[in-house]
C-alpha positions in Angstrom: -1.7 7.2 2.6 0.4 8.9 5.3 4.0 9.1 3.6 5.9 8.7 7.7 4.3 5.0 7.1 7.5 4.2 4.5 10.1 5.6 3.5 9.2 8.0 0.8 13.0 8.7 0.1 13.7 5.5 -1.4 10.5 5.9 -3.5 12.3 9.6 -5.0 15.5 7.6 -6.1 13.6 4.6 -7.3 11.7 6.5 -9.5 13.5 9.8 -9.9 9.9 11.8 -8.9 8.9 13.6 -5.9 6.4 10.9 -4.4 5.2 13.0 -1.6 3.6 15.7 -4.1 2.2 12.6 -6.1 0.7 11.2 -2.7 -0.9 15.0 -1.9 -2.2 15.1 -5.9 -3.8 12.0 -5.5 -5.3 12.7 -1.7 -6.5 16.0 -4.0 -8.5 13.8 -6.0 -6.1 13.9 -9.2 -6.4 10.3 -11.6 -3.3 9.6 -13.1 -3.6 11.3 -16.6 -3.6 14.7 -14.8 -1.1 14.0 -12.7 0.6 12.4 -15.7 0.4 15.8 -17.8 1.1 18.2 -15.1 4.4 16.2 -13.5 5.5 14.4 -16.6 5.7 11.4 -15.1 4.4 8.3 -17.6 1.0 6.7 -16.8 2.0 3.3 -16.4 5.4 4.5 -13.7 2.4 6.0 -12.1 0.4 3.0 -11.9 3.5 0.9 -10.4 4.2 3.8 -7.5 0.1 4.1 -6.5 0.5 -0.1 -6.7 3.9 -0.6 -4.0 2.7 2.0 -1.6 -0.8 0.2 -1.6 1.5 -3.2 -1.2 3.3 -1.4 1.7 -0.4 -0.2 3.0 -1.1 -3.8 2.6 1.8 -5.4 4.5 1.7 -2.7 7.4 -2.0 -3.7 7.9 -1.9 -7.6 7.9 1.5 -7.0 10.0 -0.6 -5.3 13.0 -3.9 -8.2 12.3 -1.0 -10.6 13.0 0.7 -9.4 16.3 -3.0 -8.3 17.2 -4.4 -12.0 16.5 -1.3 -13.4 18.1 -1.8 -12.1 21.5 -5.9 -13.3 21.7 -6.7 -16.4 19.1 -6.5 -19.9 20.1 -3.8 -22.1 19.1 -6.1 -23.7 16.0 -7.7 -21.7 14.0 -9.8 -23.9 11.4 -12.9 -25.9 12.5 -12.2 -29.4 11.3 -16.0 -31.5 10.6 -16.9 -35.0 11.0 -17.9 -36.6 8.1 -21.8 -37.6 8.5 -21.8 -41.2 9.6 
């Protein structure tokens, strides 16, 4: 999780946390009850924060298959069969 990827800023205000030290407990090996008991942050808003940067993570990666596929697969891309006659 590299936090130039998105903007970590909007993550702060959204969730009124320092995301960046969340992203470096975690990369620590911290689960989220630790983390939960040393930032005092709940569980669950936890959960939800780990969850949109993997859905960013997720986006960014299918975004780059997509203009990577683009450029080299053919025009169709599903094998259509012939019913046995």
């Amino acid at each position: 999780m590299s936090c130039s990827n998105f903007d970590t800023k909007e993550l702060c205000r959204k969730y009124r946390t320092n995301v960046p030290r969340l992203i470096r407990a975690w990369k620590k090996g911290l689960n989220d009850l630790e983390l939960s008991r040393v930032t005092g942050v709940n569980v669950a808003t936890l959960h939800r924060i780990r969850s949109e940067i993997e859905l960013y993570h997720r986006r960014a990666r299918l975004a780059r298959m997509v203009s990577a596929d683009g450029e080299q697969a053919p025009a169709q891309r599903h094998i259509f069969l012939r019913p046995l006659l």
